[in-house]
C-alpha positions in Angstrom: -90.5 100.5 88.3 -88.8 101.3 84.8 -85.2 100.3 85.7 -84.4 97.1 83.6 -83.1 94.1 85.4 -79.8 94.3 83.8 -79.6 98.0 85.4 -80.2 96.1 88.1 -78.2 92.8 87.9 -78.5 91.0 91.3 -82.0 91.7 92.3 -83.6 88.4 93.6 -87.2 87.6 94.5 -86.7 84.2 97.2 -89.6 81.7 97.9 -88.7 79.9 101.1 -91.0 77.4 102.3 -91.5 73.3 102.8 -91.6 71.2 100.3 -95.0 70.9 97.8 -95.8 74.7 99.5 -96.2 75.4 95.6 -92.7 77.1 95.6 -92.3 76.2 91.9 -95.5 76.6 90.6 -95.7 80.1 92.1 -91.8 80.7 91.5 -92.4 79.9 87.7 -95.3 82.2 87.1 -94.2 85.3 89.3 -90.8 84.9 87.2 -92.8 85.0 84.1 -94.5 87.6 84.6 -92.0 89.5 85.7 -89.6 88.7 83.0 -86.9 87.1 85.0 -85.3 83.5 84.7 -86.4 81.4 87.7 -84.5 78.7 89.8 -86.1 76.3 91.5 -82.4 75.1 94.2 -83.5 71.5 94.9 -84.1 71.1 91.3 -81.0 72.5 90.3 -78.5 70.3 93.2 -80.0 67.6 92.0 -79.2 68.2 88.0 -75.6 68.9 89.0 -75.3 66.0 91.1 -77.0 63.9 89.2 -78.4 62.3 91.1 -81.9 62.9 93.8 -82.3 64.8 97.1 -83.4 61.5 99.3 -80.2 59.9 97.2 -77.5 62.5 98.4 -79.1 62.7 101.8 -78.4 59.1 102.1 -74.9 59.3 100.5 -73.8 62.0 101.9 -76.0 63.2 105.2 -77.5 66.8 106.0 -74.1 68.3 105.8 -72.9 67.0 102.6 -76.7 68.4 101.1 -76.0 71.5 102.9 -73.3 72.4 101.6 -74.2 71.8 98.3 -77.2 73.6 98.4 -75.0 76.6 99.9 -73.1 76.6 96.9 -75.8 76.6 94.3 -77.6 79.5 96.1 -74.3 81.6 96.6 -73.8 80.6 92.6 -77.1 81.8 91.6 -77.0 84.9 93.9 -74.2 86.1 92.0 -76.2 86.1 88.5 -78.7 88.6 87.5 -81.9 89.0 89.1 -84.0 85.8 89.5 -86.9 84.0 90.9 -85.2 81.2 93.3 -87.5 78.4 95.3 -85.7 77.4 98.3 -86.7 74.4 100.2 -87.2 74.5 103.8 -83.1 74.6 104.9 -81.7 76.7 102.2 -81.5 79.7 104.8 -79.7 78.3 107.1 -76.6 78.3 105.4 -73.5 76.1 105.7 -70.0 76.4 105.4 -68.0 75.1 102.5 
């Protein structure tokens, strides 16, 4: 393909998979190679939450993890094209 990604501003490549899969590791280099910034989800809930997955899990159950990780996805959706490592739930989507 010639088109540039910002031609193309909200084309996403998704790695969906358990956790230690290699979602990050694989994420990272397909990204690079493909010139695009990547996103690893649980990585990126748990930088604006400050705080860990098990942590917010225990704080705030499934549903409070949920929807946070529904609103980091639909936030990096909405950017340009990306590489974005979802763990095992982040299709399911939630409300909120």
């Amino acid at each position: 393909m010639s088109a540039s990604n910002e031609e193309q501003p909200h084309n996403h490549i998704f790695l969906y998979g358990p956790s230690g899969s290699g979602k990050t590791t694989v994420g990272q280099l397909l990204a690079q190679q493909l010139g695009l910034p990547f996103l690893d989800l649980d990585l990126e809930i748990e930088r604006q939450a400050h705080s860990s997955i098990p942590a917010i899990f225990n704080i705030e159950g499934e549903t409070g993890f949920r929807k946070r990780e529904s609103r980091v996805f639909r936030g990096a959706i909405t950017q340009r094209g990306s590489g974005l490592a979802l763990g095992g739930g982040g299709l399911l989507g939630s409300e909120g």
